[in-house]
N, C-alpha and C positions, 0 to 999 in steps of 0.2 A: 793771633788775631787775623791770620790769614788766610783761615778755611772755615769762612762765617756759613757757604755752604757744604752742608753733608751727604752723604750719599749709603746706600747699603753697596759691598761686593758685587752682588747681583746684576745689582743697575750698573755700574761704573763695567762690569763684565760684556752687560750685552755692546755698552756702545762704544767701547774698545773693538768688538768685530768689526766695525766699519772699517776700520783701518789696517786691519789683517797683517798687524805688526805681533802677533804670538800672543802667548797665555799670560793672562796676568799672573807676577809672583808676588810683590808688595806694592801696597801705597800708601802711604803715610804724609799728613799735612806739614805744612811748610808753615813754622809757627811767626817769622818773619812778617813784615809790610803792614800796611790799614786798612786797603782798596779792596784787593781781588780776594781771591780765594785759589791757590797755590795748593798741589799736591807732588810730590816725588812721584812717579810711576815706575816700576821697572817690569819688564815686558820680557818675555823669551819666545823668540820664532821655531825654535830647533839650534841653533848656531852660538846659543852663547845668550846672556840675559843683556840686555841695552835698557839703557837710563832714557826717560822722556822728564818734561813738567807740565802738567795737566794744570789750566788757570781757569776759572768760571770768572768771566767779569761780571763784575757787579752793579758798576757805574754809569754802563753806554748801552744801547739797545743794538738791536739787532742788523740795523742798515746802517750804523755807524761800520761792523764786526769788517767789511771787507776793506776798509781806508788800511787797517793796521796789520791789516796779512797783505795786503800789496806793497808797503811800506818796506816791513820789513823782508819780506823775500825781496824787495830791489835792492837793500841794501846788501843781503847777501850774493846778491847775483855779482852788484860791485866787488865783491872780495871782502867786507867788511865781517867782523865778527861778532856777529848777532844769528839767534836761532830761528833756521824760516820754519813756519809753520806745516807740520804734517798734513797731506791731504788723504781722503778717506779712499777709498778704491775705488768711487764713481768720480774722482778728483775733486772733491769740497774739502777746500780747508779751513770754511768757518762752520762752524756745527754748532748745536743747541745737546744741552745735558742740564737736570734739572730744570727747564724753561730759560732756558743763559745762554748769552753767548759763551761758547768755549774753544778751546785752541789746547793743542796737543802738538810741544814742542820738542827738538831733543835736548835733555839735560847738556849744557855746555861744563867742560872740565875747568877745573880752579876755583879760588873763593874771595869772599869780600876780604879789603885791607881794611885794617884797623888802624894801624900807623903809615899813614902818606910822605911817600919819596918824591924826588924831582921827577925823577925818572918817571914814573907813573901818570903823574901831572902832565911830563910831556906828551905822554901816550892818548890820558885822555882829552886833551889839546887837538894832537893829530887825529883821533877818533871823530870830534866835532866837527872838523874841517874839511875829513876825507865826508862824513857822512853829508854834510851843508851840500858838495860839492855832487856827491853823486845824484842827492834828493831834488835838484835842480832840473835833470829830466824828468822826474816824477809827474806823470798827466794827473794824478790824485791828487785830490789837499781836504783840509779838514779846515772847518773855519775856527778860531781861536775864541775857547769857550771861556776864555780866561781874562778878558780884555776890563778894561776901565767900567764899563754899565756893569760887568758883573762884580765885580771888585764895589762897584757903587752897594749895588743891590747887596749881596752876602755883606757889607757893613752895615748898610740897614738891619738886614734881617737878625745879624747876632749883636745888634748897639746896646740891648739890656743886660747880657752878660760882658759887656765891659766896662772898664775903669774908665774914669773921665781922662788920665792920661793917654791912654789905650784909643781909646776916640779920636783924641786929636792926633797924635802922631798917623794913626790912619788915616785919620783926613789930608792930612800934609803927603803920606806916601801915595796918596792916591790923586790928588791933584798933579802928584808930580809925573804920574806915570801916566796923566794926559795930556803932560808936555812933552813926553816921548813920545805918545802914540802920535802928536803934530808935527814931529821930526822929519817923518818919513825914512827913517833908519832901512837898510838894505834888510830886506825881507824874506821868509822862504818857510820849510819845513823844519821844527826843529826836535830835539827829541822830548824837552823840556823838563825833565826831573832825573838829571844825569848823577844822582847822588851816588857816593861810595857803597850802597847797599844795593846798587844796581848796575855794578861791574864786577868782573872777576878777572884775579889774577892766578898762571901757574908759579910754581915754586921758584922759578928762577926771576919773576918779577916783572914776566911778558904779557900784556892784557890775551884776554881768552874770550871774553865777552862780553855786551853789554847787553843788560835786559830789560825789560819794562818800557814797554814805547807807548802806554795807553795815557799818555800826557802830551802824546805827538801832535801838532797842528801847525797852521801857519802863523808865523809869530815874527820878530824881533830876533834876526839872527845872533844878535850880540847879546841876546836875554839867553842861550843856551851858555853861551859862555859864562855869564855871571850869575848863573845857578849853579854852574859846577862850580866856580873859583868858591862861594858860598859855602860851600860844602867840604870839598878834595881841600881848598886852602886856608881852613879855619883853625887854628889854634886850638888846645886845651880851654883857653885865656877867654874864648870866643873873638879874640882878633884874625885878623885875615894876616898870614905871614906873606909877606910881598915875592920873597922869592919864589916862594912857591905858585905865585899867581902868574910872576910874570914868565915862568918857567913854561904852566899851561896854555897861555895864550903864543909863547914862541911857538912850541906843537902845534899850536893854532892854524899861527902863520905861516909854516911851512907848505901849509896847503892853500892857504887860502888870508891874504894880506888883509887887514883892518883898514877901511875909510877910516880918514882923520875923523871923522864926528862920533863914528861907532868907536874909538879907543878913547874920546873924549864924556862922552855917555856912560863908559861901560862902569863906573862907579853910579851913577846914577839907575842903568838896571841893574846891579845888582840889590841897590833899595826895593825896587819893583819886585825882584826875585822873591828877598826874602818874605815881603807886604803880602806877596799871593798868596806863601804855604804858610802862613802868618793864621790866615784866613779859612784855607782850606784845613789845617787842624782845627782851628776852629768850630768847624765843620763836620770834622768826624767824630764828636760825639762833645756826652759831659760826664763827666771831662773828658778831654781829647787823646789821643792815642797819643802822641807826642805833643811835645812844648811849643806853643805859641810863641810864648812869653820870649823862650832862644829866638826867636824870628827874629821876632821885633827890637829885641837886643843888639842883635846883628845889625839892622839896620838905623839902630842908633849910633853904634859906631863907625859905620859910614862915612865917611869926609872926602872928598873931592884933594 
């Protein structure tokens, strides 16, 4: 589902010369994700063939496209392991292919975990906190397109394909998540959909990368946090295993300590968390690429 745009050879050839990164050898789509549209590239200069990922987004327009190549080249500049975006040989590294925005990155080495360690947890822990902490000189921001009016709105707009159960719990998670937004919880940039299908580990169990930042805005710093615990620290069961959460969030804090109100919350965004992509599969289609219904389950077992 992840190369809903196509391309001929031809085309994807000429505009590969901007970049004057060698001859194309293969590409092949990246059959992963619901959003973009992901390809493998692999390129040869003369010196050997290098890996790239070629993404057409599909979701944000074109004056959005430089918030998230500044984003992430700052996190890179920080030391962080994330892919900064290739620039073209007159120096643009946000380009158009197909009428898209598009980014041409270099493939990073390792792959998704399927079964979640401590260890990992604390990684992607310290990943959030180094990244909070660097995103903090960031002069960019993106405003958060995710917030309570549109959480309002997209329940509107999909309330005929839901259950009267479905409804109400929405309603409840969604009032609830405008008593957060009246908290004033510490603020900033966050990456916002830190899921296991958007990190990479090598063999020996060291993170290698994280990818997918087009979820990035300013938010609810401890909403990054309880979208990954959601995720990284879910059970078979669909329980959240505690040590494993609390494992993530120590990572956390090695960089970056929790206000008492944000570790007193943070069960409560993660209600928020799940409510959103509850929402946004919703969203992506009928029926949805992924389960809803898991969201929402998730955030029924929820308890303070």
């Amino acid at each position: 589902m992840a190369a809903l745009t196509t391309f001929t050879e031809q085309s994807l050839k000429r505009y590969l010369v901007m970049f004057g990164k060698g001859e194309l050898i293969t590409c092949e789509p990246v059959t992963s994700g619901i959003e973009n549209s992901n390809y493998f590239v692999t390129l040869d200069d003369g010196s050997g063939p290098v890996a790239y990922v070629l993404t057409i987004v599909e979701h944000f327009d074109f004056e959005e496209a430089p918030f998230f190549n500044k984003l992430v080249s700052h996190l890179f500049q920080h030391g962080l392991p994330v892919a900064a975006p290739q620039s073209t040989l007159d120096g643009m590294s946000s380009t158009i292919f197909c009428g898209k925005p598009t980014f041409l990155q270099s493939r990073l080495e390792g792959s998704h975990s399927v079964v979640v360690n401590e260890d990992q947890c604390f990684q992607i822990g310290a990943f959030l906190g180094n990244a909070h902490k660097a995103l903090g000189s960031l002069k960019s921001t993106r405003v958060n397109p995710y917030d309570s009016d549109w959480m309002q709105n997209t329940l509107s707009w999909i309330a005929d394909r839901l259950s009267d159960a479905e409804k109400s719990q929405l309603t409840k998670l969604l009032d609830e998540y405008k008593r957060i937004e009246a908290m004033a919880l510490p603020s900033g940039l966050i990456h916002g959909d830190l899921f296991r299908d958007n990190a990479l580990f090598d063999d020996q169990g060291k993170l290698t990368g994280v990818i997918d930042f087009y979820h990035a805005c300013h938010d609810v710093l401890g909403l990054d946090i309880a979208i990954a615990i959601n995720d990284w620290c879910q059970l078979t069961t669909g329980q959240i295993d505690k040590a494993l959460s609390a494992t993530l969030i120590a990572g956390y804090e090695q960089v970056r300590p929790l206000e008492k109100e944000e570790r007193q919350a943070l069960v409560q965004l993660q209600r928020t968390g799940a409510a959103r992509f509850a929402l946004t599969r919703f969203l992506s289609g009928e029926p949805p690429l992924k389960s809803p219904q898991a969201m929402l389950q998730l955030a029924e077992s929820l308890t303070v």
